[in-house]
mmCIF file of the protein (N, C-alpha, C, O) and its ligand, coordinates in Angstrom:
data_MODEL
# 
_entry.id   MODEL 
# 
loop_
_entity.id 
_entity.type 
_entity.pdbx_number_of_molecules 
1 polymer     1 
2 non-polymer 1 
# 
_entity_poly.entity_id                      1 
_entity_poly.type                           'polypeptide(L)' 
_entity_poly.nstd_linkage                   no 
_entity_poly.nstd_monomer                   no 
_entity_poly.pdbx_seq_one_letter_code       
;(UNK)(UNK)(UNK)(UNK)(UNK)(UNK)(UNK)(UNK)(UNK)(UNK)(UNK)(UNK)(UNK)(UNK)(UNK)(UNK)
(UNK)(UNK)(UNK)(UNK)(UNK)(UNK)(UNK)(UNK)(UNK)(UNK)(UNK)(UNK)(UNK)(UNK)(UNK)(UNK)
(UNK)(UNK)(UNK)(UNK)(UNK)(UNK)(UNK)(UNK)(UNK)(UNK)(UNK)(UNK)(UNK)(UNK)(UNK)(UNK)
(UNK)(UNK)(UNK)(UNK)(UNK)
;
_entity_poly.pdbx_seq_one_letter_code_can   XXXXXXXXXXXXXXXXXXXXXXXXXXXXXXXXXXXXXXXXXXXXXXXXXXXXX 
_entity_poly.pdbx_strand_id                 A 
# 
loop_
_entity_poly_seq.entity_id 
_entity_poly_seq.num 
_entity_poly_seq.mon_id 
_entity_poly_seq.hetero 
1 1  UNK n 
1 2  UNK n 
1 3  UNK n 
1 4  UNK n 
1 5  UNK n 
1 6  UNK n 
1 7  UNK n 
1 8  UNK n 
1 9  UNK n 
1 10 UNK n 
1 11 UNK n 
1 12 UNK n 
1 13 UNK n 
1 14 UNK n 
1 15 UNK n 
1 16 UNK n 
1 17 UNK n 
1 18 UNK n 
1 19 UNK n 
1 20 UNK n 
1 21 UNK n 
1 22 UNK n 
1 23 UNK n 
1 24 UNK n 
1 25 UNK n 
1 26 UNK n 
1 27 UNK n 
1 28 UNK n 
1 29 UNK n 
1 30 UNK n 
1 31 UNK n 
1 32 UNK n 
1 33 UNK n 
1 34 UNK n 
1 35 UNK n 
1 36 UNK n 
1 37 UNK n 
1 38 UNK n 
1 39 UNK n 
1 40 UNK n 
1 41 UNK n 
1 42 UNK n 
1 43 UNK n 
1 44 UNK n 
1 45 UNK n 
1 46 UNK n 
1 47 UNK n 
1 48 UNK n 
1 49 UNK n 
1 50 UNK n 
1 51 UNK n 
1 52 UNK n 
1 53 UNK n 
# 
loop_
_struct_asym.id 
_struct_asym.entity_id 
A 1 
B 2 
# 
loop_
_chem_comp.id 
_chem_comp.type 
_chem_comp.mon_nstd_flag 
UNK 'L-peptide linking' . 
ZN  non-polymer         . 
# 
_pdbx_entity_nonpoly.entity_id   2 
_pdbx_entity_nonpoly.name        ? 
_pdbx_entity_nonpoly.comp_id     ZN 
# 
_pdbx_nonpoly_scheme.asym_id         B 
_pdbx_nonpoly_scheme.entity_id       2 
_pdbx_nonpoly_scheme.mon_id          ZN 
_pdbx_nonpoly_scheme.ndb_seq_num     1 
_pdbx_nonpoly_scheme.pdb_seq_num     101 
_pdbx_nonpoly_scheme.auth_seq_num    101 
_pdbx_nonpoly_scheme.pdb_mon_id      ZN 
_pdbx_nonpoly_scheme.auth_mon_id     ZN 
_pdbx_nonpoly_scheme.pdb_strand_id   A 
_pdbx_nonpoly_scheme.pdb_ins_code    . 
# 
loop_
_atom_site.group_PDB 
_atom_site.id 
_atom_site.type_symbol 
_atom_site.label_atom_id 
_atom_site.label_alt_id 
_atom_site.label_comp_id 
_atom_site.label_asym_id 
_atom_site.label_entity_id 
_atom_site.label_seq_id 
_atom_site.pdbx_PDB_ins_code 
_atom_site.Cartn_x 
_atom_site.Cartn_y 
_atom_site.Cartn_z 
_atom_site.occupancy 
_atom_site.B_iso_or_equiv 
_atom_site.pdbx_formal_charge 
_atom_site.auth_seq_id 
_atom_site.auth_comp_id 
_atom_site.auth_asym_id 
_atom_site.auth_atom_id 
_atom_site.pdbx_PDB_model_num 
ATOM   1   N  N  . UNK A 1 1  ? 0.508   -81.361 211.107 1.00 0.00 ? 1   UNK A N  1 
ATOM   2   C  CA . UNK A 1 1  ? 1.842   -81.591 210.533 1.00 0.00 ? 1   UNK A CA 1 
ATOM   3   C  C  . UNK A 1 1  ? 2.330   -80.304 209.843 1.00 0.00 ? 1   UNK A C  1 
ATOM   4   O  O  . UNK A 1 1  ? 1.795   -79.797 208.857 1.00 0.00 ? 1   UNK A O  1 
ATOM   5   N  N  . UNK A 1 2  ? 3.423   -79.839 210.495 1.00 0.00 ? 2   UNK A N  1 
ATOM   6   C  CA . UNK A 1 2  ? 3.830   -78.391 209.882 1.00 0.00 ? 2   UNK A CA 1 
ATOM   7   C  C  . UNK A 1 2  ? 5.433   -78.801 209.281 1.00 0.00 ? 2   UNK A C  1 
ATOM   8   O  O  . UNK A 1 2  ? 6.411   -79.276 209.857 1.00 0.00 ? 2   UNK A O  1 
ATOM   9   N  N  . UNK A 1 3  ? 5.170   -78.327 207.680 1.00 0.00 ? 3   UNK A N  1 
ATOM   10  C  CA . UNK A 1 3  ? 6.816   -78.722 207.141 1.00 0.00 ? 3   UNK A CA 1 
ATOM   11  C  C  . UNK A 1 3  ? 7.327   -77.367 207.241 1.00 0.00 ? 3   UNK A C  1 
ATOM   12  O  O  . UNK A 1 3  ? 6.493   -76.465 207.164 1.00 0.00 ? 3   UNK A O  1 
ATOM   13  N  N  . UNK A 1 4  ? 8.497   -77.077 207.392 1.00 0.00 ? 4   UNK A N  1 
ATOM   14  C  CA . UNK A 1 4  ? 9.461   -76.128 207.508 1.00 0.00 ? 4   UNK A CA 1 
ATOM   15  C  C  . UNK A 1 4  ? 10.068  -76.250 206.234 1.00 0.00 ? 4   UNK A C  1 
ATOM   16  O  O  . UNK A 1 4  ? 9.860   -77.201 205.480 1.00 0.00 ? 4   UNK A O  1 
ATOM   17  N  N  . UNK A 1 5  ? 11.017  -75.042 205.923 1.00 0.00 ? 5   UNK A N  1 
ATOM   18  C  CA . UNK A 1 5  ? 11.673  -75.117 204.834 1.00 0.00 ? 5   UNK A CA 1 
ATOM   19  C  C  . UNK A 1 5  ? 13.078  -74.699 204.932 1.00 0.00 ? 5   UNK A C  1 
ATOM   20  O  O  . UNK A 1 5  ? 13.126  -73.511 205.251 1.00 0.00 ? 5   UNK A O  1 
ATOM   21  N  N  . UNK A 1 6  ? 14.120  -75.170 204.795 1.00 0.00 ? 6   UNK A N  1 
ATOM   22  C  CA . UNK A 1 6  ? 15.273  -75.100 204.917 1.00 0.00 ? 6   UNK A CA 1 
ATOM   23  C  C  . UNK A 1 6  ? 15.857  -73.722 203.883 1.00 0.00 ? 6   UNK A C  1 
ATOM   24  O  O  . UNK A 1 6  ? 15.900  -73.803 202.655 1.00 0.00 ? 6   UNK A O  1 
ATOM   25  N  N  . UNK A 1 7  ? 16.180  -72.774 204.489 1.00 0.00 ? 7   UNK A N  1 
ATOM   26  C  CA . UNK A 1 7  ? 16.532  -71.683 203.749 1.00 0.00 ? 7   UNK A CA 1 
ATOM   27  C  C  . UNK A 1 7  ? 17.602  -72.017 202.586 1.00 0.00 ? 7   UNK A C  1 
ATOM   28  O  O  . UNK A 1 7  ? 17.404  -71.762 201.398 1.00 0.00 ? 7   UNK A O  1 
ATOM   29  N  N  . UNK A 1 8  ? 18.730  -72.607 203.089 1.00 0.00 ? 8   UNK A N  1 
ATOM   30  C  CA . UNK A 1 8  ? 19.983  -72.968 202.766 1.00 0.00 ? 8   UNK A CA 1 
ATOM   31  C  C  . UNK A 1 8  ? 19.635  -73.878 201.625 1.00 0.00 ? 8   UNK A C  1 
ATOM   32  O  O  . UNK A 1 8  ? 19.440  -73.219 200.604 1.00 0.00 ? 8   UNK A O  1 
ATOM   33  N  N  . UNK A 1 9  ? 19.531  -74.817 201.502 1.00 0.00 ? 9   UNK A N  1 
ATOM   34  C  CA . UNK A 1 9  ? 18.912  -76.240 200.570 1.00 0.00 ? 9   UNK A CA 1 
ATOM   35  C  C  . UNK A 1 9  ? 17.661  -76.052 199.737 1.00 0.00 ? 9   UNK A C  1 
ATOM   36  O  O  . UNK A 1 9  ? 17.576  -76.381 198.554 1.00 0.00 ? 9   UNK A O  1 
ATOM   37  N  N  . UNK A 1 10 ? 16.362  -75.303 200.702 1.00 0.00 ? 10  UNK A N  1 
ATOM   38  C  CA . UNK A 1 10 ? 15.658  -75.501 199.802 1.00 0.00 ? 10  UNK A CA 1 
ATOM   39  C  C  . UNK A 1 10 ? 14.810  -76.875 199.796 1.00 0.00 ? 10  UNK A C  1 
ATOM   40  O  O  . UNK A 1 10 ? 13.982  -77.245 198.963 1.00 0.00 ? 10  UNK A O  1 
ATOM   41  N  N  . UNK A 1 11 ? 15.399  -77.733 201.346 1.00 0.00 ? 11  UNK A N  1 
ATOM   42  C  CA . UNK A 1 11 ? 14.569  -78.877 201.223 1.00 0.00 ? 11  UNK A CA 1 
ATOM   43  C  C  . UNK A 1 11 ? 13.289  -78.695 202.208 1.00 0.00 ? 11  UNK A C  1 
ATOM   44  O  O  . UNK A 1 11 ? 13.189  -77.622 202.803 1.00 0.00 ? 11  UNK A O  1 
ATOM   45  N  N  . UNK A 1 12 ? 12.448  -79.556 202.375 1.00 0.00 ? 12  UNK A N  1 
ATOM   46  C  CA . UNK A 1 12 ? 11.412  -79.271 203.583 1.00 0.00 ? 12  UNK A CA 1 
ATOM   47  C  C  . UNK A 1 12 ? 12.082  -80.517 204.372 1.00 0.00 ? 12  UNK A C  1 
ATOM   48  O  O  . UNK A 1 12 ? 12.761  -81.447 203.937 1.00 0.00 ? 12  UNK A O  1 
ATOM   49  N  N  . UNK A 1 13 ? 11.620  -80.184 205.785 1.00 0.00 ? 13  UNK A N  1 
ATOM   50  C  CA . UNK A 1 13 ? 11.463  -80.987 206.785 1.00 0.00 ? 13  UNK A CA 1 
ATOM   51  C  C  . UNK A 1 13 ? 10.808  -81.109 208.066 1.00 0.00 ? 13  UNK A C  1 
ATOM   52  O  O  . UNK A 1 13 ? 11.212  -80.151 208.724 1.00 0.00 ? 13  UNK A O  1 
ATOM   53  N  N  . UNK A 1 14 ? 9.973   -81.820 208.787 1.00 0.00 ? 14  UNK A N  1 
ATOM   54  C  CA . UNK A 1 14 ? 9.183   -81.859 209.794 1.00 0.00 ? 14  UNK A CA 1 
ATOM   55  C  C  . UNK A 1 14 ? 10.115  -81.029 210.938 1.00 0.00 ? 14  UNK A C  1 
ATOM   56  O  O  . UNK A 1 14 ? 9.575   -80.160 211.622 1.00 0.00 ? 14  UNK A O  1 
ATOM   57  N  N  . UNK A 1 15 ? 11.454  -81.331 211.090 1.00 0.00 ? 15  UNK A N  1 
ATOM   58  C  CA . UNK A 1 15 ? 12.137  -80.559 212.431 1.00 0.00 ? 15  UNK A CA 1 
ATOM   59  C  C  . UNK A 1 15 ? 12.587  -79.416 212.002 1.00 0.00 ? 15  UNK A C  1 
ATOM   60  O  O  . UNK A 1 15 ? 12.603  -78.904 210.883 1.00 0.00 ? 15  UNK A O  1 
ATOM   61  N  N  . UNK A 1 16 ? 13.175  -78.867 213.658 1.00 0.00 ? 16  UNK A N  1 
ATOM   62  C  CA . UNK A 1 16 ? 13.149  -77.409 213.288 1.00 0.00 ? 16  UNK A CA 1 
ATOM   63  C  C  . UNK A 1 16 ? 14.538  -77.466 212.515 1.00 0.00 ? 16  UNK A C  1 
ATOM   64  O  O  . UNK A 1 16 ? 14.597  -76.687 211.564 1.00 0.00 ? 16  UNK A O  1 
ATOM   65  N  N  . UNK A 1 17 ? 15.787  -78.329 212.772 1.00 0.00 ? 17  UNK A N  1 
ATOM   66  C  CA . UNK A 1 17 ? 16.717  -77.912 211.645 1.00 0.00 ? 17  UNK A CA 1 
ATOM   67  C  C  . UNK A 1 17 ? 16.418  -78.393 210.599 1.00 0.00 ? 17  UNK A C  1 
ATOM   68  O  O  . UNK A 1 17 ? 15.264  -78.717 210.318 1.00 0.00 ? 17  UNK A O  1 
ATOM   69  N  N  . UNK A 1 18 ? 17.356  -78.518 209.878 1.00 0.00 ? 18  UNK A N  1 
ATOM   70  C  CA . UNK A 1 18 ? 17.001  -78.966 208.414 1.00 0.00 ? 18  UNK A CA 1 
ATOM   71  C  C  . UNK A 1 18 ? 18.240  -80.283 208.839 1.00 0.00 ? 18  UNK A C  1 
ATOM   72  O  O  . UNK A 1 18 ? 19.145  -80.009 209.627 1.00 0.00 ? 18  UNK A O  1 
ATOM   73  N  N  . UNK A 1 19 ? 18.175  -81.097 208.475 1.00 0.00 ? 19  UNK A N  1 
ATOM   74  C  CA . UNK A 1 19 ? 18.989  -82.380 208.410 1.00 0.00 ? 19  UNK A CA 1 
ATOM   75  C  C  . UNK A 1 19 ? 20.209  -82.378 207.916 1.00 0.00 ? 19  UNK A C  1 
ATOM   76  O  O  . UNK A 1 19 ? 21.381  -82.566 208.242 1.00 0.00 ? 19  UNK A O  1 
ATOM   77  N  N  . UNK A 1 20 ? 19.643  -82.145 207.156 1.00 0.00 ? 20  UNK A N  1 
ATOM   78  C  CA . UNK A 1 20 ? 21.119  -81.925 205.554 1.00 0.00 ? 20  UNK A CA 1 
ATOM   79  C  C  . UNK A 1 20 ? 22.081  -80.958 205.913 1.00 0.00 ? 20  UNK A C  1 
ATOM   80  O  O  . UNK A 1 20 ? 23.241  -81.346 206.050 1.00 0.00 ? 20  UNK A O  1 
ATOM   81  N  N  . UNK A 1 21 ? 21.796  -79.713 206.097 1.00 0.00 ? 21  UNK A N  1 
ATOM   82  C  CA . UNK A 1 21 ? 22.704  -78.519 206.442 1.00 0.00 ? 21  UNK A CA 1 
ATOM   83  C  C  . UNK A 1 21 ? 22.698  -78.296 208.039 1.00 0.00 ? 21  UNK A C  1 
ATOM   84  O  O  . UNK A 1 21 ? 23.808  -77.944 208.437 1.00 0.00 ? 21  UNK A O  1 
ATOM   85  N  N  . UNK A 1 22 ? 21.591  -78.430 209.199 1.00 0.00 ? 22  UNK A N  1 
ATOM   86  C  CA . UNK A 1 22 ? 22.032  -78.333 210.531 1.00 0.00 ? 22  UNK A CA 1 
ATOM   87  C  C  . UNK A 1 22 ? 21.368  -76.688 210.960 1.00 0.00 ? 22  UNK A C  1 
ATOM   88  O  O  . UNK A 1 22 ? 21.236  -76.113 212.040 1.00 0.00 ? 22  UNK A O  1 
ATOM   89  N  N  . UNK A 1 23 ? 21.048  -76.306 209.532 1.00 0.00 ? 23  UNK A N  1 
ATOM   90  C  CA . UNK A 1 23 ? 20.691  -75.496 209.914 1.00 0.00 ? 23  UNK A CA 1 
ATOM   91  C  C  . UNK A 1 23 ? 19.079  -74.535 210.466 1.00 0.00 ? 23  UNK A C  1 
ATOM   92  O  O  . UNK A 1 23 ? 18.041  -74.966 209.963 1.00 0.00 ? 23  UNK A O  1 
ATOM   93  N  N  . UNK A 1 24 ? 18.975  -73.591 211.221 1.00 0.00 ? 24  UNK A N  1 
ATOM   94  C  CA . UNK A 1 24 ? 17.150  -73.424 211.602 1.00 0.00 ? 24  UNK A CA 1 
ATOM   95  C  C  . UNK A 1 24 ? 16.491  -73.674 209.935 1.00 0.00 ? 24  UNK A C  1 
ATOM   96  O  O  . UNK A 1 24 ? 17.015  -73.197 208.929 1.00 0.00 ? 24  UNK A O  1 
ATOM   97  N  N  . UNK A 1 25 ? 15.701  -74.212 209.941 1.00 0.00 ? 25  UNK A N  1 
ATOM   98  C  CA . UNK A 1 25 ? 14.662  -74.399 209.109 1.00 0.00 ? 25  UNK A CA 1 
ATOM   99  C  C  . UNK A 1 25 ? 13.232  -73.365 209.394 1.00 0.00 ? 25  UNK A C  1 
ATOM   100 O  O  . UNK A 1 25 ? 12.717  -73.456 210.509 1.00 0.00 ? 25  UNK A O  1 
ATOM   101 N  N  . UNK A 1 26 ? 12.656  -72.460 208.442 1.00 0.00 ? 26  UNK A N  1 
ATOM   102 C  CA . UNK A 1 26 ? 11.182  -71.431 208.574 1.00 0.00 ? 26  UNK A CA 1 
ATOM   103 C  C  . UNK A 1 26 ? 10.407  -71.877 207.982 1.00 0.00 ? 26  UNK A C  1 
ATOM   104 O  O  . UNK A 1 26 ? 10.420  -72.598 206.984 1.00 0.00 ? 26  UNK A O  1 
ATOM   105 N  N  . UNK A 1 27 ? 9.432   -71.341 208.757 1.00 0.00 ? 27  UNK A N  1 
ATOM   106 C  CA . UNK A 1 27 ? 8.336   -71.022 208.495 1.00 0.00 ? 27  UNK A CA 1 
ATOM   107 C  C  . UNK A 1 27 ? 8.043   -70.985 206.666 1.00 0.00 ? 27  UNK A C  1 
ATOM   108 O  O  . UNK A 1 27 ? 8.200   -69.800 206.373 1.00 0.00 ? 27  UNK A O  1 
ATOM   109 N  N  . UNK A 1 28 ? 7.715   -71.728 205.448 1.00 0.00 ? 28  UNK A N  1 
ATOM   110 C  CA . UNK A 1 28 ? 7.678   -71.053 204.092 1.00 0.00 ? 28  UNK A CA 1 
ATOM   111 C  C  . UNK A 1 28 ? 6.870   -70.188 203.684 1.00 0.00 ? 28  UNK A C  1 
ATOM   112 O  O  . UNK A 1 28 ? 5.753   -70.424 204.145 1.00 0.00 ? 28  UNK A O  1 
ATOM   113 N  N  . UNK A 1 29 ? 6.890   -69.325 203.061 1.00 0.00 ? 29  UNK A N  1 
ATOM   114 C  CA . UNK A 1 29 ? 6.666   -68.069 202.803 1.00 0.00 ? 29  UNK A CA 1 
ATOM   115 C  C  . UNK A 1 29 ? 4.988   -68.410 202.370 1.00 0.00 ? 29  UNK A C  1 
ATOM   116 O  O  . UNK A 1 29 ? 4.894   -69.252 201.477 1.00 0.00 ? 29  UNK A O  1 
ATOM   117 N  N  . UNK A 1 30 ? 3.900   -67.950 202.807 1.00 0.00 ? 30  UNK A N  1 
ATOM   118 C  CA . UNK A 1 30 ? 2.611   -68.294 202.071 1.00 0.00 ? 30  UNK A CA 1 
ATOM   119 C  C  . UNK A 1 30 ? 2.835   -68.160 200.349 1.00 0.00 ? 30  UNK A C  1 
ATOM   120 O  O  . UNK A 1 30 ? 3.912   -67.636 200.067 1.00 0.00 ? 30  UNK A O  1 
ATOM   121 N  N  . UNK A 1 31 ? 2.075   -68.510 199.295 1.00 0.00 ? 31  UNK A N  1 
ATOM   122 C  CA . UNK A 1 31 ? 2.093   -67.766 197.704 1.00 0.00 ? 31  UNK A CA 1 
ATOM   123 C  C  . UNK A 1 31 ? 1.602   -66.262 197.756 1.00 0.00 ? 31  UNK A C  1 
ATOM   124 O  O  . UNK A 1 31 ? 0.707   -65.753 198.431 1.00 0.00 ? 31  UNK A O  1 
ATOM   125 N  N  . UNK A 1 32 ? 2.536   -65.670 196.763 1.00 0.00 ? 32  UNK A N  1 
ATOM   126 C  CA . UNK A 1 32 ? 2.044   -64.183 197.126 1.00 0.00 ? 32  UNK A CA 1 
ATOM   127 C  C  . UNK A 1 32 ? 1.119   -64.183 196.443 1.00 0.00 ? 32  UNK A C  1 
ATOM   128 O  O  . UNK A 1 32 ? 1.111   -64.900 195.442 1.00 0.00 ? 32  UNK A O  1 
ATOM   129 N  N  . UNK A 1 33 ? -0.273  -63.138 196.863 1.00 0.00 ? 33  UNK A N  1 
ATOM   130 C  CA . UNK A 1 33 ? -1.527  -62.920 196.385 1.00 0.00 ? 33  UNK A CA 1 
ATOM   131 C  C  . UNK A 1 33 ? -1.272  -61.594 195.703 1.00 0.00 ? 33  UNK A C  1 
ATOM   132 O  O  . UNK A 1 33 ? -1.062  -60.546 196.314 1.00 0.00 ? 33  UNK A O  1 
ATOM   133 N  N  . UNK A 1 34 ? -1.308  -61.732 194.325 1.00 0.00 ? 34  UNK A N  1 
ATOM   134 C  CA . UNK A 1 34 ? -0.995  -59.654 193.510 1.00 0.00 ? 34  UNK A CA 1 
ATOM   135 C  C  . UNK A 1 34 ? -2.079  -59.340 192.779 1.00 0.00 ? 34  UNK A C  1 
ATOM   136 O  O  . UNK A 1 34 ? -2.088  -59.437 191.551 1.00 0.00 ? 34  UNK A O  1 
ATOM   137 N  N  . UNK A 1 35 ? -3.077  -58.940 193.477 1.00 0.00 ? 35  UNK A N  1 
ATOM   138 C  CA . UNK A 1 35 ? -4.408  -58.623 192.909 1.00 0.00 ? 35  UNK A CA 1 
ATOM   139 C  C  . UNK A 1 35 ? -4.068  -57.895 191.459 1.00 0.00 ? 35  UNK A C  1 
ATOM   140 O  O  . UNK A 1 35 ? -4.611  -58.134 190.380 1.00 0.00 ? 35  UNK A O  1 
ATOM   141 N  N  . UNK A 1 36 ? -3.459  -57.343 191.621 1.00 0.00 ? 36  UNK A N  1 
ATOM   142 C  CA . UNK A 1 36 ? -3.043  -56.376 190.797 1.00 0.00 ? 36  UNK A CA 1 
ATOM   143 C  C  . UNK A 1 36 ? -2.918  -57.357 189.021 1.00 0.00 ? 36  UNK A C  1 
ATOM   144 O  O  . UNK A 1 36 ? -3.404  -57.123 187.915 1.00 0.00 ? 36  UNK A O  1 
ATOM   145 N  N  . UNK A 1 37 ? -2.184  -58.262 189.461 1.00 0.00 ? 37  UNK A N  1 
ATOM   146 C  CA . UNK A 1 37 ? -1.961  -59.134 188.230 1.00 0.00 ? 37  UNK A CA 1 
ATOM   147 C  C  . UNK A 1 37 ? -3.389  -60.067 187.855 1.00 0.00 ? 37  UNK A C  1 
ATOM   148 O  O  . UNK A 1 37 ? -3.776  -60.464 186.756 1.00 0.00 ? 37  UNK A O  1 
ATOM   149 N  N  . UNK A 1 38 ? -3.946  -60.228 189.110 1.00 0.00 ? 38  UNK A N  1 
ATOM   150 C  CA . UNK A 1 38 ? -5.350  -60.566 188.658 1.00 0.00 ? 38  UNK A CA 1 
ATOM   151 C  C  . UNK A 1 38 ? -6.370  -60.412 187.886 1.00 0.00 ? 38  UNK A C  1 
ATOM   152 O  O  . UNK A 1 38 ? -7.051  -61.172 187.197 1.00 0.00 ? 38  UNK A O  1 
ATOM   153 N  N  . UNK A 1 39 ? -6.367  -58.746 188.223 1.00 0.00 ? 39  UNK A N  1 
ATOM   154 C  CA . UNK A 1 39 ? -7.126  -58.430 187.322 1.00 0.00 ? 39  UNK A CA 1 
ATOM   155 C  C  . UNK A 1 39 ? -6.988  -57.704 186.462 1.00 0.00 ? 39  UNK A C  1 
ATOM   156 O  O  . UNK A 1 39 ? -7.845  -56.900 186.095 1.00 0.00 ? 39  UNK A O  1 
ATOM   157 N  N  . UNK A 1 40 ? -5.618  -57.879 185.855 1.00 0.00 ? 40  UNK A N  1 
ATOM   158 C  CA . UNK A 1 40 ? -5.279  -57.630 184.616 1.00 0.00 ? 40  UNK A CA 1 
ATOM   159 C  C  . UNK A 1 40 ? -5.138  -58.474 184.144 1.00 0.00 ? 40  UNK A C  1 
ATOM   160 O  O  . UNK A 1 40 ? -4.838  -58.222 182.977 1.00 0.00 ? 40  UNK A O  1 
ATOM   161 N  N  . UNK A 1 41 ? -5.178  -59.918 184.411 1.00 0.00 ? 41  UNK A N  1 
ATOM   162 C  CA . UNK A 1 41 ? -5.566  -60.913 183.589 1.00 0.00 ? 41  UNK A CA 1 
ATOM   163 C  C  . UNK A 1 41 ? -7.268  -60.875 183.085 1.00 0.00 ? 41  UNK A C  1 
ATOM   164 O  O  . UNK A 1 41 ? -7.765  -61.199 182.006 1.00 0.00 ? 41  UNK A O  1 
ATOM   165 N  N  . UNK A 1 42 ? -7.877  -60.361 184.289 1.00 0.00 ? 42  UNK A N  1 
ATOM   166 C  CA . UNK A 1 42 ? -9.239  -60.305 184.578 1.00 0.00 ? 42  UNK A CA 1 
ATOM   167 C  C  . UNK A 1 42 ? -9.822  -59.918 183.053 1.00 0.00 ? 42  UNK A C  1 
ATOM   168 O  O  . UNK A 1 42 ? -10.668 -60.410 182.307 1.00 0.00 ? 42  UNK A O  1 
ATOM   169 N  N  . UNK A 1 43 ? -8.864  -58.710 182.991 1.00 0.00 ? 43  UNK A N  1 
ATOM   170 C  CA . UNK A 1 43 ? -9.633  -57.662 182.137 1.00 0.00 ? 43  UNK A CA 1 
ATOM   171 C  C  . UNK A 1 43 ? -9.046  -57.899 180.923 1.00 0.00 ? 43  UNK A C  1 
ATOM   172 O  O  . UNK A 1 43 ? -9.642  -57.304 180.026 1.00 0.00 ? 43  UNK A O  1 
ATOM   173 N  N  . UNK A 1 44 ? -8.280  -58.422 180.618 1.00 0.00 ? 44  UNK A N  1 
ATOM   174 C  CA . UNK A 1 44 ? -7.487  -59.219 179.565 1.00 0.00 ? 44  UNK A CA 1 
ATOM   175 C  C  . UNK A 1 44 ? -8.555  -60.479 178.201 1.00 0.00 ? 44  UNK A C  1 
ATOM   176 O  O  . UNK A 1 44 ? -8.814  -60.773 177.034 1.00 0.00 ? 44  UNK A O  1 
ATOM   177 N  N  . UNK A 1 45 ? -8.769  -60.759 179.795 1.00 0.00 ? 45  UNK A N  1 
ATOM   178 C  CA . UNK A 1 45 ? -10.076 -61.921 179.189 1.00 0.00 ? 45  UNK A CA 1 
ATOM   179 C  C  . UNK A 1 45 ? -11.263 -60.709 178.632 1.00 0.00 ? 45  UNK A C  1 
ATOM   180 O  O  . UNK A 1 45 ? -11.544 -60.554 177.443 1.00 0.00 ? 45  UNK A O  1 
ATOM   181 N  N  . UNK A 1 46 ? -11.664 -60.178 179.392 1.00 0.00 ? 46  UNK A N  1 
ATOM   182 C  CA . UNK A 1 46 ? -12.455 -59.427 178.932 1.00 0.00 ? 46  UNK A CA 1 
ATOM   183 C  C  . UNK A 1 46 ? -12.717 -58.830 177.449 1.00 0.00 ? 46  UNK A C  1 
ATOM   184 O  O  . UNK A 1 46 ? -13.600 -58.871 176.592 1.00 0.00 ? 46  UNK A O  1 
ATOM   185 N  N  . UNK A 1 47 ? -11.250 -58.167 177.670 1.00 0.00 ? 47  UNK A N  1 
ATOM   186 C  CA . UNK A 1 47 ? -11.169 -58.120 176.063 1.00 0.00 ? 47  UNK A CA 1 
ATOM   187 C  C  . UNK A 1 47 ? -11.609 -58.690 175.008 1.00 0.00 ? 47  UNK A C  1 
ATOM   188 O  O  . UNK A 1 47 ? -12.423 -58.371 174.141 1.00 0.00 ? 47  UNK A O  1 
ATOM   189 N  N  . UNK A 1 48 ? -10.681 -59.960 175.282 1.00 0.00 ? 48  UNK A N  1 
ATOM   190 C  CA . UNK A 1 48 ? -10.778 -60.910 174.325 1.00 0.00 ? 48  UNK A CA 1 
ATOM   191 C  C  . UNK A 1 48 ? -12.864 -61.637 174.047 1.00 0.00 ? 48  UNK A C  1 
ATOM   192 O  O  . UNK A 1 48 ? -13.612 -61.801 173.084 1.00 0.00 ? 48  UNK A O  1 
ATOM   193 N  N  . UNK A 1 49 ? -12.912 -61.763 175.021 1.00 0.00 ? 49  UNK A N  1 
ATOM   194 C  CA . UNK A 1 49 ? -13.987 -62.024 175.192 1.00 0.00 ? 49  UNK A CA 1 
ATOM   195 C  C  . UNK A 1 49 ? -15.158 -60.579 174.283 1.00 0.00 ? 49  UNK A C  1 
ATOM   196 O  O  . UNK A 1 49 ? -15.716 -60.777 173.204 1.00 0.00 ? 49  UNK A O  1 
ATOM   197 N  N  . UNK A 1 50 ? -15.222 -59.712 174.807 1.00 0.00 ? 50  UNK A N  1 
ATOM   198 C  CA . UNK A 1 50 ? -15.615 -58.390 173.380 1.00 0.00 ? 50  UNK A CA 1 
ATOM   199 C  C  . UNK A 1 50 ? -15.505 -58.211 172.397 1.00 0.00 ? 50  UNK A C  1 
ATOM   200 O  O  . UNK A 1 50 ? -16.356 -57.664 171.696 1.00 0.00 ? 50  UNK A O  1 
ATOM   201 N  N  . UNK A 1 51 ? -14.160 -58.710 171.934 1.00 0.00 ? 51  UNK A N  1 
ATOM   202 C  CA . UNK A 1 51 ? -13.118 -58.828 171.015 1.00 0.00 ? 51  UNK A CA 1 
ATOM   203 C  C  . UNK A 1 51 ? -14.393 -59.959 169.505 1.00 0.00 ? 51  UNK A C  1 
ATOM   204 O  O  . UNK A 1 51 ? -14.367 -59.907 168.275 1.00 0.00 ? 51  UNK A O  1 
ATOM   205 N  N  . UNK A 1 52 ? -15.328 -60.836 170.516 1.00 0.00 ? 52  UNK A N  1 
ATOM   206 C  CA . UNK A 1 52 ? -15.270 -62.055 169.526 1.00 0.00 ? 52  UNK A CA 1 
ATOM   207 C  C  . UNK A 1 52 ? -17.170 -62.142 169.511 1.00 0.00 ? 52  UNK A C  1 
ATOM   208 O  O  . UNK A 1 52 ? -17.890 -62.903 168.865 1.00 0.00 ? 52  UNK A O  1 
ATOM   209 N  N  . UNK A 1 53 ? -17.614 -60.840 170.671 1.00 0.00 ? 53  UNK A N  1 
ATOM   210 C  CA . UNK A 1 53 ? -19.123 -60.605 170.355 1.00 0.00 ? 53  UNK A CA 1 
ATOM   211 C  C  . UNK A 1 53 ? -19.057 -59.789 168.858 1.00 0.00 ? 53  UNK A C  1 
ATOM   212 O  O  . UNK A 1 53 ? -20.097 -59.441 168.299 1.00 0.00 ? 53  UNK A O  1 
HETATM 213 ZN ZN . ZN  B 2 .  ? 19.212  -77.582 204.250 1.00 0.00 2 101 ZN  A ZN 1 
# 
């Protein structure tokens, strides 16, 4: 079962248009992965975590 996402609306739907608007419905975008913010949370903790030895 693959949901699509209606660019326009913003709704999902099983077909390729979107219902509501008529219009192509995509593929939704995977969640972006930003390592970058990771592990500056990573090291964040870290801190804190040193912070309290
Ligand atoms: Zn729509």
């Amino acid at each position: 079962m693959k949901m699509k996402k209606c660019p326009d609306c913003g709704g999902y739907t099983m077909k390729e248009k979107c219902p509501k608007c008529g219009i192509k419905a995509v593929n939704p975008a995977p969640p972006r992965f930003s390592p970058a913010d990771h592990y500056g949370k990573y090291r964040r903790i870290m801190k804190k975590e040193a912070g309290l030895i």
